[in-house]
C-alpha positions in Angstrom: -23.1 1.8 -149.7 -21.3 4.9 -149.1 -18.1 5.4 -147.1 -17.2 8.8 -145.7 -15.0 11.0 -147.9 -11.9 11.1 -145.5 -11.6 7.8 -145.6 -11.0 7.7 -149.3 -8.6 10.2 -150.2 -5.1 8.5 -150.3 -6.5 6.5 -153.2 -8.1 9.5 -154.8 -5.8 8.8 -158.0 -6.4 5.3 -158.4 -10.3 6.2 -158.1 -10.1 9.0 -160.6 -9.2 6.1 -163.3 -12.8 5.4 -162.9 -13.7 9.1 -163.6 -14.3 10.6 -167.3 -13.3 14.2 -167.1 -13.6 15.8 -170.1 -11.6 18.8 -169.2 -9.3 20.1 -166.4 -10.6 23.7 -165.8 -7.8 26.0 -165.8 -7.1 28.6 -162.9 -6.8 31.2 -165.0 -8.8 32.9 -167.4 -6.9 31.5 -170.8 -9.9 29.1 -172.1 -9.2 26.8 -174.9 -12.3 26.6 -177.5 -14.8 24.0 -176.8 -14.5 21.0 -178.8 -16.3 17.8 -179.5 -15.7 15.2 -177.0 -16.6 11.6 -176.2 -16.5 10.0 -172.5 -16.8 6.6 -171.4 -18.3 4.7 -168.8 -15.8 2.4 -166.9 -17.2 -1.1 -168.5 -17.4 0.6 -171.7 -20.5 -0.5 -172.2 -21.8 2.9 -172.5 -20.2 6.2 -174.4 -21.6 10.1 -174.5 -20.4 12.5 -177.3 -21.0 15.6 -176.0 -21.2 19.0 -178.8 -20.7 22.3 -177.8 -23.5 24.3 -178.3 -24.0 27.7 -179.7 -25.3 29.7 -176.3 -22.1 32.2 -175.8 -24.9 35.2 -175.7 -25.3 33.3 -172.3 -22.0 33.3 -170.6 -20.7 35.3 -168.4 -18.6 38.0 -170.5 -19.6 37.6 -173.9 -23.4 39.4 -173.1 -24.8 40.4 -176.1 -22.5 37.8 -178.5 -25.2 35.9 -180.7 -26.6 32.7 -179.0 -28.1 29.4 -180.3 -29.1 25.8 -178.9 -27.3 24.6 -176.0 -24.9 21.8 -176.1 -26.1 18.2 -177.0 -25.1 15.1 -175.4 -25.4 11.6 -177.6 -25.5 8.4 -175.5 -24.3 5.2 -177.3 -24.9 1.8 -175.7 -23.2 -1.4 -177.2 -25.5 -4.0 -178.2 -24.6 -7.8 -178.7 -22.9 -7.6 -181.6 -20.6 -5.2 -180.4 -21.0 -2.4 -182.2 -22.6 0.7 -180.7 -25.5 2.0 -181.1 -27.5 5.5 -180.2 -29.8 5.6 -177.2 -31.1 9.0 -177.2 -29.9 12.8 -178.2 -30.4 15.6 -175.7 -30.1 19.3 -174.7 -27.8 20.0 -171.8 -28.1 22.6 -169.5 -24.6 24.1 -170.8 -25.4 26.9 -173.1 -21.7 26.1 -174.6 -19.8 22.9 -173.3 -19.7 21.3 -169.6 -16.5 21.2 -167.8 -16.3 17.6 -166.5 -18.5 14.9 -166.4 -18.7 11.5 -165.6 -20.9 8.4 -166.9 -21.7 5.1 -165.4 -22.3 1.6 -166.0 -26.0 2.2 -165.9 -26.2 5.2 -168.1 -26.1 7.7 -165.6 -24.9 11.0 -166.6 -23.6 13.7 -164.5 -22.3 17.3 -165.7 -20.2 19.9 -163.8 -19.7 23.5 -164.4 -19.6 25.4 -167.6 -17.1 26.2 -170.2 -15.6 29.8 -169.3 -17.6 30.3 -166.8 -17.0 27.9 -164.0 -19.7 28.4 -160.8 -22.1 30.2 -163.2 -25.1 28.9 -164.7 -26.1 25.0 -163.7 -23.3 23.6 -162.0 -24.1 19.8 -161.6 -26.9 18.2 -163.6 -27.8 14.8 -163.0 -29.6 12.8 -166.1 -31.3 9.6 -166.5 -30.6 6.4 -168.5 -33.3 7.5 -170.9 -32.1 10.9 -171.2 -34.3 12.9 -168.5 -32.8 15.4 -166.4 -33.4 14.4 -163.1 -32.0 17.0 -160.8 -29.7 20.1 -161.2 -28.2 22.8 -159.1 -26.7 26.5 -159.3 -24.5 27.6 -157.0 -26.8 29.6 -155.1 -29.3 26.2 -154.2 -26.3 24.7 -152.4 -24.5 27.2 -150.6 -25.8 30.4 -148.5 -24.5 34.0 -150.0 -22.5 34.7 -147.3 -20.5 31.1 -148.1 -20.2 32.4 -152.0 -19.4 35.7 -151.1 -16.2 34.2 -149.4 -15.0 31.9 -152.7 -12.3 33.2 -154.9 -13.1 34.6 -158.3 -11.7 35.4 -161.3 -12.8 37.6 -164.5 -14.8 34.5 -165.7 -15.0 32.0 -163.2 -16.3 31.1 -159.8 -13.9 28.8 -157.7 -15.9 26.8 -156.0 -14.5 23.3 -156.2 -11.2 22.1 -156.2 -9.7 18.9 -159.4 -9.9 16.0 -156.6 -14.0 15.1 -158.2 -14.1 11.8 -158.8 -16.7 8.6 -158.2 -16.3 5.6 -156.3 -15.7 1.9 -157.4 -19.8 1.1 -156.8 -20.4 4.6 -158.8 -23.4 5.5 -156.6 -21.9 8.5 -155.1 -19.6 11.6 -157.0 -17.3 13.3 -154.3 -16.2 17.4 -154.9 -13.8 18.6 -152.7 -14.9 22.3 -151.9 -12.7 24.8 -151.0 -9.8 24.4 -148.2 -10.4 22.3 -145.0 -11.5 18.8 -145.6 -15.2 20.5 -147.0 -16.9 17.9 -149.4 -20.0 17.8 -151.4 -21.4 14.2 -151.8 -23.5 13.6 -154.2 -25.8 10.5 -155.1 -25.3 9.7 -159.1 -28.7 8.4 -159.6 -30.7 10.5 -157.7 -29.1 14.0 -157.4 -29.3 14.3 -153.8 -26.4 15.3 -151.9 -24.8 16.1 -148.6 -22.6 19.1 -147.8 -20.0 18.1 -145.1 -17.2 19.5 -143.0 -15.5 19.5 -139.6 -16.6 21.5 -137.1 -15.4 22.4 -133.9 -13.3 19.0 -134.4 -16.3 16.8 -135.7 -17.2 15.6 -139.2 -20.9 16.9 -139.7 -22.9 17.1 -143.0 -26.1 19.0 -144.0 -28.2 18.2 -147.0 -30.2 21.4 -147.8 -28.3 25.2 -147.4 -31.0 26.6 -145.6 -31.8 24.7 -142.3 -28.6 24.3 -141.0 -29.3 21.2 -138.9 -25.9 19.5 -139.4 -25.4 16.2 -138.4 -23.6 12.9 -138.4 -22.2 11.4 -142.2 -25.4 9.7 -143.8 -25.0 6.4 -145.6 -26.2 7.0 -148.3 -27.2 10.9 -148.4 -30.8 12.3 -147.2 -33.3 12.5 -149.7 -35.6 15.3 -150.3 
């Protein structure tokens, strides 16, 4: 079950042990190269070794550099013995590296942002146990122009989320804190769906689609479409 955001943030570091971020995206616009990098799921039953990919011809300010396949995530699960052994091999939607992301006990995968060019591109991407993307978003399918119009930006990056991301103890549900003001994207990790939510006019309400703004009560667990 899902719990409202507000309710969890005083433990927000204790949670983020549960969280495997592969890299703190910096403010500024001082990148360090992207590098081969392994995450684990919190039972260690599960790792991911994600390699950068050759797409810089698609980032934001490198147009026209050469480009190449896009990063490639490997999924090891430990057998009986102990040992580890491979699952699958995919193509990410990062043309270079993801930021952040986060793996389950289930094999659940989830991606944010992309390597020098955070809020460009595929922002989250959700991906199955077997290696199928199920869902992923650009900035521009989960908030309105006007709403990115208004988000800070710097010569690479979009600003759209703060560092407090991290999943809770059942890891069903990844929380982004967006912005100033209590505003909170929640997603489902096995599913994809989310729920935008902030207070307004002194009451917590949530939408789950940037379009109709019908905004209601917090959903437990988020509205699917």
């Amino acid at each position: 079950m899902f719990a409202r955001p507000g309710v969890l943030t005083a433990g927000a570091v204790l949670l983020a042990t549960l969280t495997l971020a592969l890299v703190t995206a910096p403010r500024a616009d001082q990148w360090p190269p992207p590098e081969t990098r392994e995450g684990w799921s919190p039972s260690r039953d599960h790792f991911v070794r994600v390699i950068p990919g050759k797409g810089i011809g698609e980032t934001v300010g490198f147009r026209g550099a050469p480009t190449g396949p896009h990063a490639t995530a490997e999924l090891y699960r430990r057998a009986s013995d102990r040992s580890y052994r491979l699952a699958w091999t995919i193509s990410l939607v990062n043309p270079v590296a993801p930021i952040d992301l986060f793996l389950t006990d289930r094999g659940y995968l989830v991606t944010l942002d992309n390597w020098h060019n955070m809020g460009y591109g595929k922002i989250v991407a959700f991906y199955s146990p077997e290696g199928s993307l199920i869902r992923s978003y650009a900035l521009d399918d989960l908030f309105s122009p006007a709403e990115i119009e208004k988000l800070p930006r710097s010569v690479s990056s979009i600003w759209w989320r703060k560092q407090l991301t991290y999943v809770r103890p059942d890891q069903q549900s990844l929380y982004v804190s967006v912005g100033d003001g209590g505003r909170e994207l929640v997603f489902e990790t096995e599913t994809g769906a989310y729920q935008f939510c902030e207070t307004r006019d002194g009451v917590y309400r949530c939408r789950s689609t940037k379009d109709q703004r019908q905004w209601r009560g917090y959903r437990d667990p988020p509205l699917r479409r």
